[in-house]
N, C-alpha and C positions, 0 to 999 in steps of 0.2 A: 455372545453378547446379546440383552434382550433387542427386540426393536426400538423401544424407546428409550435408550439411552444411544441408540445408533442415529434415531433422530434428534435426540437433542446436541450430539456432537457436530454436528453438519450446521447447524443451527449460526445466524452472521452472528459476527463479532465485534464491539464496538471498542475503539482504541481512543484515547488523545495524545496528538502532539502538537508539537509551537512552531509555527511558523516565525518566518521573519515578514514584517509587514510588506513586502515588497511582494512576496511569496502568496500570501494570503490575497492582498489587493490582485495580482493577477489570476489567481484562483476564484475569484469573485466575480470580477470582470466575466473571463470563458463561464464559468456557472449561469451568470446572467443570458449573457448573448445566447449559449445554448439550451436555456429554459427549463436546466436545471438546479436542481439543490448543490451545494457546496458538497454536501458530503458525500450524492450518488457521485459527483463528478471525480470526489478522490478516490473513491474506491474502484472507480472506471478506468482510472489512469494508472492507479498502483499494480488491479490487474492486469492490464494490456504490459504495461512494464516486466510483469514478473513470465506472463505469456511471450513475450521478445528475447526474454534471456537464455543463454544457453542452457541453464539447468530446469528440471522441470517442477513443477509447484509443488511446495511440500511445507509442513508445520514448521512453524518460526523458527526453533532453536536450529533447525539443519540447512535453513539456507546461509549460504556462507561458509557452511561447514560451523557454525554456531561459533564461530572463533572470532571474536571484535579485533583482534590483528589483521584479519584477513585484507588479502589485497583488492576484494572489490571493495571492501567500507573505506579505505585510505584510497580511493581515487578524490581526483580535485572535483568538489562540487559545483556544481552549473550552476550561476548566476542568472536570475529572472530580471 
């Protein structure tokens, strides 16, 4: 693989998704008090989250085993 396609695959990745405003308002809030952006602070929390978990970090389709049945996505979601 050349070098430059090895660098542009490492390259961050920008996503959207929807909060529920309850979600977002608290994620604003921690953003504010710790003096940063909304979005450094999602991607600070998504990685420490996926750093806590038993499995170890890997491209989107394989965590979970890429299966939307799986039993960690039907856990009860935590209420903010």
């Amino acid at each position: 693989m050349n070098e430059r396609l090895r660098i542009l695959q490492r390259q961050p990745r920008r996503i959207s998704i929807t909060l529920s405003y309850h979600v977002h308002d608290s994620l604003l809030q921690r953003s504010e008090e710790e003096g940063r952006s909304m979005s450094n602070l999602c991607a600070f929390l998504l990685e420490d989250a996926l750093r806590h978990t038993s499995q170890p970090m890997a491209p989107m389709g394989a965590i979970n085993g890429g299966n939307p049945n799986n039993e960690a996505r039907n856990r009860q979601r935590s209420t903010f």
